[in-house]
N, C-alpha and C positions, 0 to 999 in steps of 0.2 A: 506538385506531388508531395513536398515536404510537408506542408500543410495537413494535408489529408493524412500520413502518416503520422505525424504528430499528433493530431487528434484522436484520428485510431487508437494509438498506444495510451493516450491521457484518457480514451474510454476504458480502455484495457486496465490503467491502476487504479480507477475508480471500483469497476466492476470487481478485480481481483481484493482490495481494499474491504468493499461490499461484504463479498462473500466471506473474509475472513473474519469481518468485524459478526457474521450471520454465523460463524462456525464459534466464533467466542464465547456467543448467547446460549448458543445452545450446550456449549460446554458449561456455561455457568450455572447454566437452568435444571443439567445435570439430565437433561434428555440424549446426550450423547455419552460416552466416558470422557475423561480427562485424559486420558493419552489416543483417544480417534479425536477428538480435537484439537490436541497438539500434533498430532502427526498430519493433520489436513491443514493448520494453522501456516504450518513453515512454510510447503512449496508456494504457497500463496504469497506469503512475505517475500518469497524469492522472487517471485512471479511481477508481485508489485514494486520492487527496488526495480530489478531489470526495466519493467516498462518507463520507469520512471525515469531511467539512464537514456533510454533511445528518447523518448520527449524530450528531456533537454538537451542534446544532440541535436536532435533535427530541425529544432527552433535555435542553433544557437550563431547561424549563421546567416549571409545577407543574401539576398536574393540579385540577380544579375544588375540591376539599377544601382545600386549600394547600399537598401533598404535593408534592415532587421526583418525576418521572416512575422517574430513576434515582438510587440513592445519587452524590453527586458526588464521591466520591472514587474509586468501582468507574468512571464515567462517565469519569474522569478518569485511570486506568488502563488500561483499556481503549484510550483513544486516545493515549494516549503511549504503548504497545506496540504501535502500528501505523504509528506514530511513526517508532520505533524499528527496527522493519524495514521501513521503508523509507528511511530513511538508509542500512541496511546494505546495501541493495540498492544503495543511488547507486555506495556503498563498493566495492561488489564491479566494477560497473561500470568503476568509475574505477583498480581494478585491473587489469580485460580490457583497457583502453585502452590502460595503461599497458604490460603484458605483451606485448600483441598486436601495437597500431596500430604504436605508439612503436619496440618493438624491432624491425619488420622496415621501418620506413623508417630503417634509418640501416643 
């Protein structure tokens, strides 16, 4: 059953991931505004840290035999490339800010 919710959830920061990086674009493209893409951007960020907390939780332990649910190093890749885009996402973020906010208030 860990398994299966582990996966779940690793669908889940993908998909949340997905859409935010989908809510970015269209903030960048300027078919949204800059602040309905920041405001849809966070919970999503929230959405994908959390999921991301229960995955490695529920791979982090052994199963009844004394096995790792998941290898820790795949475990351990897996969430530092989820990591990793969403950093990039802040990234990007803090680019539109930059581009957007910043250059038409002055």
């Amino acid at each position: 059953m860990r398994k299966i919710l582990g996966t779940l959830c690793y669908l889940a920061v993908l998909a949340a991931d997905a859409a935010a990086a989908y809510c970015s674009y269209l903030a960048y493209k300027e078919k949204i505004s800059y602040y309905q893409g920041f405001i849809t951007f966070i919970p999503l960020f929230i959405v994908s840290y959390w999921f991301n907390t229960f995955f490695t939780q529920l791979f982090s332990g052994t199963d009844k035999s004394g096995k790792p649910y998941i290898n820790k190093t795949l475990k351990r890749l897996l969430s530092d490339f989820v990591t990793l885009v969403s950093i990039a996402l802040l990234g990007i973020w803090a680019y539109i800010f930059i581009s957007r906010s910043l250059y038409k208030s002055f």
